[in-house]
N, C-alpha and C positions, 0 to 999 in steps of 0.2 A: 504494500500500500504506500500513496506517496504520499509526503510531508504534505500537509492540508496550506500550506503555504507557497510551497514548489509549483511555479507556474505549467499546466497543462502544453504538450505537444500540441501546434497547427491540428486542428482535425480531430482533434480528441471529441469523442460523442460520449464519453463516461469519466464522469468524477462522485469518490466517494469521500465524504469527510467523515468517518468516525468520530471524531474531536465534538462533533457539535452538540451542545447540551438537547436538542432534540430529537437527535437519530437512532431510528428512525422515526419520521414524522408521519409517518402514513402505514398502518397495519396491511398486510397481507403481500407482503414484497421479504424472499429471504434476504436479511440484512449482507450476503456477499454479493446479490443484485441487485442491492439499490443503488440507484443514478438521484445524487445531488446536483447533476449537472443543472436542473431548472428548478434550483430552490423556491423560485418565486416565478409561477407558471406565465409564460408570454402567452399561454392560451387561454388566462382569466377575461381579460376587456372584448372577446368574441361571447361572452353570454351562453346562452345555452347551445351558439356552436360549437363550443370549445372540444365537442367528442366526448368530455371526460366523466365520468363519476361523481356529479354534484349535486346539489339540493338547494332548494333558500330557504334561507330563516325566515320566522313571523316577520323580522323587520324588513324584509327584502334583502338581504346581505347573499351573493354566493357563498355559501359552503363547499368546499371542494376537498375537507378533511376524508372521504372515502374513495376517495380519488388515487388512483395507483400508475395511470396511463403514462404520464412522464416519469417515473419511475423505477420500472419492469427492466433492468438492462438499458440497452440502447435503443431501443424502440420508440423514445419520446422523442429523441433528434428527429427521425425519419418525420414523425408525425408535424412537428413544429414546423421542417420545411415543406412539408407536405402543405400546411396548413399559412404559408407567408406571404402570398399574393394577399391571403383575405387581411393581415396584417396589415399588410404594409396598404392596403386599401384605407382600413381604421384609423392607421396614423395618420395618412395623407387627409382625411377629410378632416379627423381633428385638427391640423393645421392649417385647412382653410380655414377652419369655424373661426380661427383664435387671427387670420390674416383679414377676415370681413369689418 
């Protein structure tokens, strides 16, 4: 395992931190395949496109605590590019909203 400090190879699709007071953060992933690589999912702000394992609270908040899909080995890279036209759509209009 590498030093959680030691910067990732070009191209790397998997990073674990062990170190981190909440790992793992999502049950049903064995902790030698879990991918911290998207600690904090780029596929949250697509809503219920996201593909993933989520729920909303009473107050409207996503929930994505049962969520494993970025997680599972390297299968969450594929999916994120898979998934970055419709991103990079989201961004792009947030930046008109914010250039109007």
């Amino acid at each position: 395992m590498k030093d959680r400090h030691q910067a990732m190879p070009n191209g790397s699709t998997f990073f674990r931190n062990t170190a981190c007071d909440y790992f793992p953060c999502h049950d049903g992933v064995e902790p030698d395949e879990f991918n911290c690589l998207f600690c904090y999912c780029p596929l949250y702000a697509l809503g219920p496109r996201c593909g993933g394992d989520f729920a909303y609270t009473a107050s409207g908040t996503k929930d994505c605590s049962a969520c494993t899909v970025l997680h599972a080995g390297d299968a969450g890279a594929s999916l994120v590019k898979k998934r970055f036209a419709q991103l990079a759509d989201l961004a792009r209009a947030r930046g008109e909203e914010t250039d109007a």
